[in-house]
C-alpha distance (Angstrom), angle and dihedral (degrees) to the residues before:
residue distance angle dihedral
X1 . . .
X2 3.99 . .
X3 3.13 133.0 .
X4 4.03 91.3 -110.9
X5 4.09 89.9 52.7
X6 3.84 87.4 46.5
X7 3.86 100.6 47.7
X8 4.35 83.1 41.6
X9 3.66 86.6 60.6
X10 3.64 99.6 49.0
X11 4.18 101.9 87.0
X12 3.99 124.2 -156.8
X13 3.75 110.0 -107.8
X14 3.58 117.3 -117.8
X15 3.25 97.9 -110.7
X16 4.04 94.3 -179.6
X17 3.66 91.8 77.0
X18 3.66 87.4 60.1
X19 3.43 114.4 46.3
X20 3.82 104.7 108.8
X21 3.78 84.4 61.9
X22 3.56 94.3 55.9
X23 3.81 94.9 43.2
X24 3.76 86.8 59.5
X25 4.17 95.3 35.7
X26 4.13 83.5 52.1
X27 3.66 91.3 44.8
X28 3.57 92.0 48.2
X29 3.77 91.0 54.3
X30 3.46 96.6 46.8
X31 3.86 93.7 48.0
X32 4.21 82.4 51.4
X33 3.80 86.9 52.2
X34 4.03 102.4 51.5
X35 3.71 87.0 40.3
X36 3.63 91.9 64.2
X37 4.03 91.8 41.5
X38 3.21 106.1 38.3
X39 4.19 125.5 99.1
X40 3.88 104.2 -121.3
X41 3.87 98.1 -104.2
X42 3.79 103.2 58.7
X43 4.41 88.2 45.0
X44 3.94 80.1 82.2
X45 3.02 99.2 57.8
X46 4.12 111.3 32.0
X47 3.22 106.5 38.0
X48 4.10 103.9 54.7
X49 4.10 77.4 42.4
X50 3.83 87.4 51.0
X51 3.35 98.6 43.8
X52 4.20 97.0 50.9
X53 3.43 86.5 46.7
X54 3.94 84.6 53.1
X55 3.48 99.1 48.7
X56 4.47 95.2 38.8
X57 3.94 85.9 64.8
X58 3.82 92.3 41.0
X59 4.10 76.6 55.0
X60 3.51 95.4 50.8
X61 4.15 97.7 51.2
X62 3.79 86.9 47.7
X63 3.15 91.5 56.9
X64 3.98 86.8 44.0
X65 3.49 96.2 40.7
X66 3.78 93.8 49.1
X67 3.86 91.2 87.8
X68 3.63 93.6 60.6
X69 3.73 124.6 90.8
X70 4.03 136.1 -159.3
X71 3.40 150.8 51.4
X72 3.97 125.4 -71.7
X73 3.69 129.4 172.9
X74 3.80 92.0 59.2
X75 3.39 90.7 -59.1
X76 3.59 103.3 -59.0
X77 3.87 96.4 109.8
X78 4.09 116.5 50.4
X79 3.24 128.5 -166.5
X80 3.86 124.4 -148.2
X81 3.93 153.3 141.6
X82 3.80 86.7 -89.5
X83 3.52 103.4 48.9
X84 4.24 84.6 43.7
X85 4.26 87.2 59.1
X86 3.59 91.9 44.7
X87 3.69 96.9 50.3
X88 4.21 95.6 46.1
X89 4.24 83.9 56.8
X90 4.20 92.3 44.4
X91 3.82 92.5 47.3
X92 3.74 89.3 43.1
X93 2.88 103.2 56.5
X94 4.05 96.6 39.4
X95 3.71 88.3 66.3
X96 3.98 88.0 51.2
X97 3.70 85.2 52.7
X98 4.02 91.0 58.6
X99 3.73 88.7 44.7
X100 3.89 88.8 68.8
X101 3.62 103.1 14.9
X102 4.23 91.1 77.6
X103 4.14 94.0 54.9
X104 3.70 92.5 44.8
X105 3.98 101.4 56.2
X106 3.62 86.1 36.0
X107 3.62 91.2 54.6
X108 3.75 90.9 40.8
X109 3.67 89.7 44.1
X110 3.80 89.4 -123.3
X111 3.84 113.9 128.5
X112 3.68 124.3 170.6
X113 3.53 130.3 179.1
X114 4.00 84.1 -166.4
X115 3.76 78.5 64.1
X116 3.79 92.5 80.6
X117 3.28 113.0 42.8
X118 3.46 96.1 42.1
X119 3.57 89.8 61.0
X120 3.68 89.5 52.6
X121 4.07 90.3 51.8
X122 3.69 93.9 45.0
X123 4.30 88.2 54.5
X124 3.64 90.0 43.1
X125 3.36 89.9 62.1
X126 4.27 95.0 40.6
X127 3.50 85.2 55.5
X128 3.93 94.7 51.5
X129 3.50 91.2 45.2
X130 3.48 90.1 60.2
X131 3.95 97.4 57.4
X132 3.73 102.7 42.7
X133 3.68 144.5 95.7
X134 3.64 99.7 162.9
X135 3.69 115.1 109.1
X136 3.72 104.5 -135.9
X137 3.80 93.3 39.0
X138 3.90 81.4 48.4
X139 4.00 83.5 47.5
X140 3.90 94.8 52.2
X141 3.80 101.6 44.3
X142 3.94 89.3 49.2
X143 3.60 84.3 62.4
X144 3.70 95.8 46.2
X145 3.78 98.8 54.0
X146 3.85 85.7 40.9
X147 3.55 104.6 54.7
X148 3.87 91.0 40.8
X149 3.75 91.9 58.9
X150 3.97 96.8 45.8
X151 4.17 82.5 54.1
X152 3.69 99.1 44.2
X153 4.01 86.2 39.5
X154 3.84 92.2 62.1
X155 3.73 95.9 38.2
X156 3.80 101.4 112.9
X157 3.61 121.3 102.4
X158 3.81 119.0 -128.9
X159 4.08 90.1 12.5
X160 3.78 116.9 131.2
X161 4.18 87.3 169.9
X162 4.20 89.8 58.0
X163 3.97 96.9 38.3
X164 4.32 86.6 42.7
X165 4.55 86.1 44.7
X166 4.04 79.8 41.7
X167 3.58 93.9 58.9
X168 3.68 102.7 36.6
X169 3.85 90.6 54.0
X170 3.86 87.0 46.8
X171 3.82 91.7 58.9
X172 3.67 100.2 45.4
X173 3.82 92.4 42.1
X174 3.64 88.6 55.5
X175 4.14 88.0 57.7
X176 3.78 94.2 42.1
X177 4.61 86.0 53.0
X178 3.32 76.6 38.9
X179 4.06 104.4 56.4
X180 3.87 84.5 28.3
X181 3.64 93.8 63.7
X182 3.72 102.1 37.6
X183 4.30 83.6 53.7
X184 4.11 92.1 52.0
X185 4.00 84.4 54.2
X186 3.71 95.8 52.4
X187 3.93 81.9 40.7
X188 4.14 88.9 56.3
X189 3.41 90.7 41.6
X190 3.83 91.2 59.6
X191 4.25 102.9 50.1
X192 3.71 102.0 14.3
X193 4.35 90.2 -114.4
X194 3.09 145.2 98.3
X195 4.22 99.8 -147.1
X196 3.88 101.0 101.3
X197 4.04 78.5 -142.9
X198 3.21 98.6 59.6
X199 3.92 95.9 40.7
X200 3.95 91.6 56.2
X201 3.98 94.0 41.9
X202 4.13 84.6 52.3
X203 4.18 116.0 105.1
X204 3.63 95.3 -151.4
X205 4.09 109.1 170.6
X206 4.19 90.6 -130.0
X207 3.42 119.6 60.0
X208 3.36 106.7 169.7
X209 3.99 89.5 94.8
X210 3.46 95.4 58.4
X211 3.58 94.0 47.6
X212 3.30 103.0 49.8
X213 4.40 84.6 42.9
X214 3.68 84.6 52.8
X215 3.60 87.9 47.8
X216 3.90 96.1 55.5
X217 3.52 100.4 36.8
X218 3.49 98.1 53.9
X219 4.29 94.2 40.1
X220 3.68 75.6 61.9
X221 3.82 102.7 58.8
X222 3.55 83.4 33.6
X223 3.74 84.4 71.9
X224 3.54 98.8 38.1
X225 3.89 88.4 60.6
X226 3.90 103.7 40.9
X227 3.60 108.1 -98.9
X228 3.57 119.2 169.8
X229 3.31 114.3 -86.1
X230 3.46 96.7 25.5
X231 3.50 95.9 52.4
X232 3.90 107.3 101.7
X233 3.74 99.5 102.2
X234 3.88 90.1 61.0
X235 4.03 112.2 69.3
X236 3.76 90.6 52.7
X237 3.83 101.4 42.4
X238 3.44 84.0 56.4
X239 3.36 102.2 47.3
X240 3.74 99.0 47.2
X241 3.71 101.7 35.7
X242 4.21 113.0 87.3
X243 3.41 114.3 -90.8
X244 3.72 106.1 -105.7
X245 3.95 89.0 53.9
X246 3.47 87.4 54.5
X247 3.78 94.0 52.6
X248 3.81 84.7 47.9
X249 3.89 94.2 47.4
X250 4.42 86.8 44.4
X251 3.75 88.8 55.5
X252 3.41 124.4 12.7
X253 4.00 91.4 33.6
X254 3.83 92.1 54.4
X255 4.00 91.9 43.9
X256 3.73 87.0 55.5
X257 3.47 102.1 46.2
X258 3.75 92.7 44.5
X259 3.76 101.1 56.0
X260 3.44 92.9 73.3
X261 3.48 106.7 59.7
X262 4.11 83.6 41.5
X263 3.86 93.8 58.4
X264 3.86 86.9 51.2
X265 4.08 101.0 38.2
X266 4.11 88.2 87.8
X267 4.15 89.3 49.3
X268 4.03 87.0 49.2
X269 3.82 97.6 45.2
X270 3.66 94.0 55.5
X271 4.41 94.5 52.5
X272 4.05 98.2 30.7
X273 4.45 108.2 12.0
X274 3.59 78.7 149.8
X275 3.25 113.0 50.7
X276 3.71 99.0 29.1
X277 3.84 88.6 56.8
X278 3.80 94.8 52.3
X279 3.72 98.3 38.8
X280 4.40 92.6 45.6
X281 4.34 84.2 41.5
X282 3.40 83.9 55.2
X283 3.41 106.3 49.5
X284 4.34 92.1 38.3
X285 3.49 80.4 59.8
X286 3.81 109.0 67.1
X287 3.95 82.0 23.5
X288 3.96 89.4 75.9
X289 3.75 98.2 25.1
X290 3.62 90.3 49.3
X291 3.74 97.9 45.7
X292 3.51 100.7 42.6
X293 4.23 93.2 50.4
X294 3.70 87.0 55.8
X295 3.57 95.7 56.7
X296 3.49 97.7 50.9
X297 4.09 89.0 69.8
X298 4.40 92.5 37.6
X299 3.89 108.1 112.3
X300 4.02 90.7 -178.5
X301 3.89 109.1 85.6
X302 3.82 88.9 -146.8
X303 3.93 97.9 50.0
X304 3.91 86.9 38.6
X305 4.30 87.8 57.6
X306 3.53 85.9 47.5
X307 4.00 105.6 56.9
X308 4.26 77.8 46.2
X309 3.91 83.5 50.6
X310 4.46 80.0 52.0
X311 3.84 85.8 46.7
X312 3.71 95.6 49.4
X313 3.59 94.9 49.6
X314 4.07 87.1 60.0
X315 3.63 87.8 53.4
X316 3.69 102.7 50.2
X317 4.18 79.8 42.8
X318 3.69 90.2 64.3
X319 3.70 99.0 51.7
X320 4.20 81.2 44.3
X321 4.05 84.3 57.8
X322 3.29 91.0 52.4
X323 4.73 108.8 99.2
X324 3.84 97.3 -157.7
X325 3.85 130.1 79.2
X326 3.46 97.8 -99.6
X327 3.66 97.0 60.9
X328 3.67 90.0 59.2
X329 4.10 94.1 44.8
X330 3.88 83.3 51.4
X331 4.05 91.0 49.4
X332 3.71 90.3 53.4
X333 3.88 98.3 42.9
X334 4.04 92.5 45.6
X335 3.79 90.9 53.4
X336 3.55 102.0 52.8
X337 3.74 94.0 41.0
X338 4.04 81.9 48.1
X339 3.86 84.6 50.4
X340 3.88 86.8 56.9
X341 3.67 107.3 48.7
X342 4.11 103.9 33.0
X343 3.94 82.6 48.4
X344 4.11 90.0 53.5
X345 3.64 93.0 39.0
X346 4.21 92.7 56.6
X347 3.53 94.4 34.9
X348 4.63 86.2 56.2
X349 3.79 82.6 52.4
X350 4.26 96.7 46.3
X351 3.91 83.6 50.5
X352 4.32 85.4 47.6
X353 3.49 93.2 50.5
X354 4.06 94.3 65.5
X355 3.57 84.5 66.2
X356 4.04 127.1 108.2
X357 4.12 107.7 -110.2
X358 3.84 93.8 10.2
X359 3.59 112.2 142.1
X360 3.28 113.7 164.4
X361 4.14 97.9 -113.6
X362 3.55 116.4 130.5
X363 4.07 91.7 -110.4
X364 3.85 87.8 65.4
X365 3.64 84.1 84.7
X366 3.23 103.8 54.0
X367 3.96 110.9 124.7
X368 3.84 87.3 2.5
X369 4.14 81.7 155.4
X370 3.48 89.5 66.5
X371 3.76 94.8 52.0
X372 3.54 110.2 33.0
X373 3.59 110.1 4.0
X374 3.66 104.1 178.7
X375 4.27 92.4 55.4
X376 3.82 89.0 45.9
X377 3.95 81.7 55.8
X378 3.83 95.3 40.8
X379 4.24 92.3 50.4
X380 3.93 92.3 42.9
X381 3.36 82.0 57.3
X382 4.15 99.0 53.4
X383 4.09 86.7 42.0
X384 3.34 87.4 55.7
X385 3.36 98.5 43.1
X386 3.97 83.8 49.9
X387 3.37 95.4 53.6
X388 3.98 97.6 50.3
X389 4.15 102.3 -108.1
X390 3.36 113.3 157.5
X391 3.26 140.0 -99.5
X392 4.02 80.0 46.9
X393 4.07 134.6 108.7
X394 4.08 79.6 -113.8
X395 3.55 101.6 59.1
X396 4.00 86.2 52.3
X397 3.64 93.5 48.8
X398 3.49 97.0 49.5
X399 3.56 94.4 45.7
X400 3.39 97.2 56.3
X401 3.90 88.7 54.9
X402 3.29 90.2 61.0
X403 3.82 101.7 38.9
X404 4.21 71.0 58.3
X405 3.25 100.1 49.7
X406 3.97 90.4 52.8
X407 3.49 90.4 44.7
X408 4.11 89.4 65.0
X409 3.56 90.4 35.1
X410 4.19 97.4 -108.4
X411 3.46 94.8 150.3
X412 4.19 85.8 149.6
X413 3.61 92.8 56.0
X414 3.78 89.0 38.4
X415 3.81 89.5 55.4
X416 3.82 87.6 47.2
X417 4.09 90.4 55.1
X418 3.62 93.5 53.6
X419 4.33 100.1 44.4
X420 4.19 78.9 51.8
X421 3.75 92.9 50.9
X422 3.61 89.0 49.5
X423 3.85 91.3 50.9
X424 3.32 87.6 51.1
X425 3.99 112.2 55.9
X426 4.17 77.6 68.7
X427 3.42 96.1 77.4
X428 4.15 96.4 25.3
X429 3.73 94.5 49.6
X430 4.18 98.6 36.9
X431 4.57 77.8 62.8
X432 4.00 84.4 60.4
X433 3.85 104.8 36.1
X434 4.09 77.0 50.7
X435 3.87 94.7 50.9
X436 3.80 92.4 39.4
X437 3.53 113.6 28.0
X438 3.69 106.9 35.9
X439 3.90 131.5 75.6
X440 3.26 110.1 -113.4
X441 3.66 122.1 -102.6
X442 3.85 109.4 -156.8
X443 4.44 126.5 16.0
X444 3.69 107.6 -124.1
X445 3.98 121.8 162.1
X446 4.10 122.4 -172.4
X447 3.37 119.6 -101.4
X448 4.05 126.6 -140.3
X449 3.74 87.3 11.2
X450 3.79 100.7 -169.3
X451 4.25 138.9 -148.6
X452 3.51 88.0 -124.7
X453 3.59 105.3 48.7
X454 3.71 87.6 47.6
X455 3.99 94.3 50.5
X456 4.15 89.4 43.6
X457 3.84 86.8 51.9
X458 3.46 100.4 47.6
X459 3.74 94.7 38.8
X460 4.27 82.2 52.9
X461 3.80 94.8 48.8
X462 3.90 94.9 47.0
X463 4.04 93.2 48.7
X464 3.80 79.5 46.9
X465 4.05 92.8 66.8
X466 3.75 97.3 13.0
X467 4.05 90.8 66.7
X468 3.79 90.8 50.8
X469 3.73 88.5 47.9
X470 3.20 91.2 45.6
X471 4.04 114.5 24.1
X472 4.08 96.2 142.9
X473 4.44 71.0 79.4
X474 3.82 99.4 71.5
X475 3.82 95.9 18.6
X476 3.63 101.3 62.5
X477 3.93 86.2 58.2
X478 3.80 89.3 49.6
X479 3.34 98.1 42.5
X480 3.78 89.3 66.7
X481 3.86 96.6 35.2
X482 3.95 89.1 54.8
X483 4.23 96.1 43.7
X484 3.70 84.6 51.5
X485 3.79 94.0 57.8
X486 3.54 90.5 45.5
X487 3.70 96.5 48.9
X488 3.84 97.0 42.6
C-alpha cells in the first residue's frame, strides 16, 4: 500500500460529537497554564473564574451536541442520548462544586491552584466514561477520574484524616485498575476486539475467557462504586477529603463509574440473564443491608453519609440486576436523582463546617432550627430525599426499583430493599428529630455566607422536589436513552 491509499484510509474524526470534552480538556489546560504563571494573589480569583467559564461553554455544546448521534474516533468514543443526560448532571454539578469549593479552602486556609484543573481532568474523564465502549478508552478514563480524586482527596493542608482517606483510596484504586485491566485482556483474548459490543455479540466456542474477563472487570468497578465487599476505601475518603470533593466524589464519581456497567447490562442479559441477575441480587443485597446497619452506629455526619452512599449503591444494584428495560430506565433515573440529593446534602455540611464549634458529630445539629433555620430546612430536605419520602427525587427512584424488581419477579430482593429502608429512616430521621425537636446545645452562625452558595443550594433543593413533582422531566430523556441501549 502507498502512501496515497494509506493517507485515503485515514478518516477525520468527528470532532462535533466531542466538543464538550474538549471545552473542558482546553479549560483544563489553560487553568494548568495560569496556575503556573500567575503571582499568588490573582490565582484566587482567575482561575475558579476561568474554570466556570470553562465548564458553562462545555454546558452549552452539550447541550448542542446532544442532538447528534454516532461514533467518531474509530469507534472508540460514542455519542448518544444517554451519554448527553449524564454529562448535563456531571457538568452541573462541577460548577456547584466551584460555587462552594472557593469559601471552604479559604476558610480552611487551604488554596490550591492544583485544585482547578484537577477538577477539570477528573470531569473530562466522567464525561468520557460516559460515551465509550471501547476497552482501552474505557481503560484510560478510569484512570483519569481516579487519579483526580486521590489528588483532590488529599488536598487539605494540615489534614492527617484526608492525606490517610487519600492513601487508602489510592491503594484500593490501584487493585480495582488493576483487576479491571487484567479482565479487558481475558476479554481481548476471547473475540479478537477491543469494542465491548462487539466482544459480547461474538459466538466464540470457549467462554471461560470472557467470563472470567467479565469477572475482573466488573469486581473492579465494583470497587470503584462501593460494593460490599469492596467497599473499605469509601468511609474514610469521604470523611477526610474536603467537603466539596466529597460532594463531587458522591455524585459525579458514582455517575461515572456506573455508566459503564449500564451501557453493557443489555449485552450481559442476553449471554448470562440468569446468572447475572442472581449474582448482582446478591451482592445489592448485603450492599444496602450492610450499609445502612453501619450507619445506624456512625457519630461523624460525613462517615454516616458515606455507609448511606454503601447503601445506595445496593439499591441502584438491584434495579442493575434487574434483565428487562425498565430496570435499566430505573438505574439511570436513581443515579441522577442520587447525584442531586447526596451532592446537596455534602455541600449543607461544607457550608456548616465554616462555622465556630462545628465538628461534624451528629449532636452539632441539635436545634439547628434555632440557628440557621433555612439549612436545617434545606438538609431535612436531602435526608428525606435519602430516605425515599415523598414528594422527593428519592421516593421516585426507589419506586421505580421496585416497580423493577416486580417486573422480573425479585420479590426476595424486593423484600430485602424495603427491611433496609426501614433500617434506615433510624439514622435519617434521628438527624431531623435532632434539628427540629431538640434545644439547641451550642449558638453557631456561618461565616462568609456567599450569593452563590445560596443560589446552588436552593437551585439543589428545588430540583430535589421539583423532579418528583415532576419526573415525566428527566424520564422522557431516559426513556429514549435506555430503549436505545436495548435495541442496539
Amino acid at each position: 500500500m502507498d502512501i496515497g491509499q494509506l493517507v485515503g484510509t485515514i478518516k477525520f474524526p468527528r470532532l462535533d460529537v466531542f466538543m464538550p470534552e474538549l471545552a473542558v480538556l482546553v479549560t483544563a489546560f489553560t487553568v494548568f497554564t495560569l496556575d503556573l504563571l500567575l503571582p499568588s494573589a490573582p490565582k484566587r480569583k482567575v482561575l475558579p473564574g476561568v474554570t466556570a467559564i470553562g465548564f458553562i461553554v462545555a454546558l452549552m455544546l452539550t447541550g448542542v451536541s446532544g442532538r447528534l448521534s454516532g461514533d467518531t474516533f474509530y469507534g472508540s468514543f460514542t455519542g448518544d442520548p444517554l451519554g448527553t443526560l449524564v454529562k448535563i448532571f456531571e457538568i452541573s454539578i462541577a460548577l456547584t462544586v466551584l460555587a462552594f469549593a472557593q469559601r471552604y479552602y479559604s476558610h480552611r486556609r487551604s488554596f490550591y491552584g492544583e485544585f482547578y484543573y484537577m477538577l477539570s481532568f477528573t470531569l473530562l474523564g466522567a464525561m468520557i466514561l460516559a460515551s465509550s465502549y471501547n476497552l482501552i478508552v474505557i481503560y484510560v478514563s478510569l484512570e483519569l477520574v481516579s487519579i483526580g480524586f486521590y489528588i483532590l482527596t488529599s488536598l487539605l493542608r494540615g489534614s492527617f484524616v484526608a492525606k490517610e482517606g487519600a492513601f487508602k483510596y489510592l491503594i484500593l484504586g490501584g487493585l480495582s485498575i488493576a483487576l479491571a485491566s487484567y479482565g479487558a485482556v481475558f476479554m481481548y483474548i476471547y473475540a479478537g476486539s477491543l469494542d465491548l459490543r462487539e466482544i459480547l455479540a461474538y459466538e466464540g466456542t470457549d467462554h471461560h475467557y470472557l467470563i472470567l474477563g467479565l469477572v475482573l472487570f466488573l469486581i473492579g468497578f465494583a470497587v470503584k462504586i462501593g460494593a460490599v465487599p469492596f467497599h473499605f476505601w469509601l468511609p474514610d475518603a469521604y470523611q477526610g477529603a474536603p467537603t466539596p470533593v466529597t460532594a463531587f466524589m458522591a455524585s459525579v464519581g458514582k455517575l461515572a463509574f456506573f455508566i459503564p456497567v449500564v451501557r453493557i447490562m443489555p449485552l450481559l442479559q442476553e449471554k448470562f440473564a440468569f446468572a447475572w441477575m442472581i449474582t448482582v441480587g446478591t451482592i445489592a443485597a448485603v450492599t444496602m443491608l450492610y450499609g445502612n446497619l453501619v450507619a445506624l452506629v456512625q457519630r461523624d455526619i460525613k462517615r454516616l453519609l458515606a455507609y448511606s452512599s454503601i447503601a445506595h449503591t445496593g439499591y441502584i444494584l438491584a434495579g442493575v440486576a434487574v434483565t428487562e428495560v425498565i430496570g435499566l430506565k430505573a438505574v439511570v433515573y436513581f443515579l441522577v436523582v442520587y447525584a442531586i440529593m447526596s451532592a446537596g446534602a455534602f455541600f449543607v455540611i461544607a457550608v456548616l463546617e465554616r462555622s465556630e464549634g462545628w465538628s461534624n458529630q451528629i449532636h452539632d445539629f441539635s436545634g439547628m432550627r434555632f440557628n440557621i433555620p433555612y439549612m436545617a430546612l434545606a438538609f431535612m430536605i436531602y435526608m428525606f430525599a435519602l430516605l425515599g419520602v415523598p414528594p422527593t427525587v428519592g421516593f421516585v427512584g426507589k419506586t421505580l426499583v421496585f416497580m423493577a424488581l416486580s417486573f422480573d419477579r425479585l420479590w426476595w430482593l424486593a423484600l430485602v430493599m424495603i427491611v433496609s429502608t426501614a433500617v434506615s429512616t433510624g439514622y435519617y430521621i434521628r438527624l431531623v428529630v435532632l434539628m427540629f425537636m431538640k434545644e439547641k446545645e451550642k449558638d453557631f452562625s456561618l461565616r462568609g455566607r456567599g450569593y452563590l452558595e445560596a443560589v446552588s443550594l436552593l437551585f439543589l433543593t428545588v430540583l430535589t422536589v421539583a423532579l418528583a413533582v415532576m419526573p415525566g422531566v428527566v424520564w422522557s430523556l431516559i426513556g429514549s436513552a435506555s430503549e436505545s441501549l436495548f435495541t442496539r
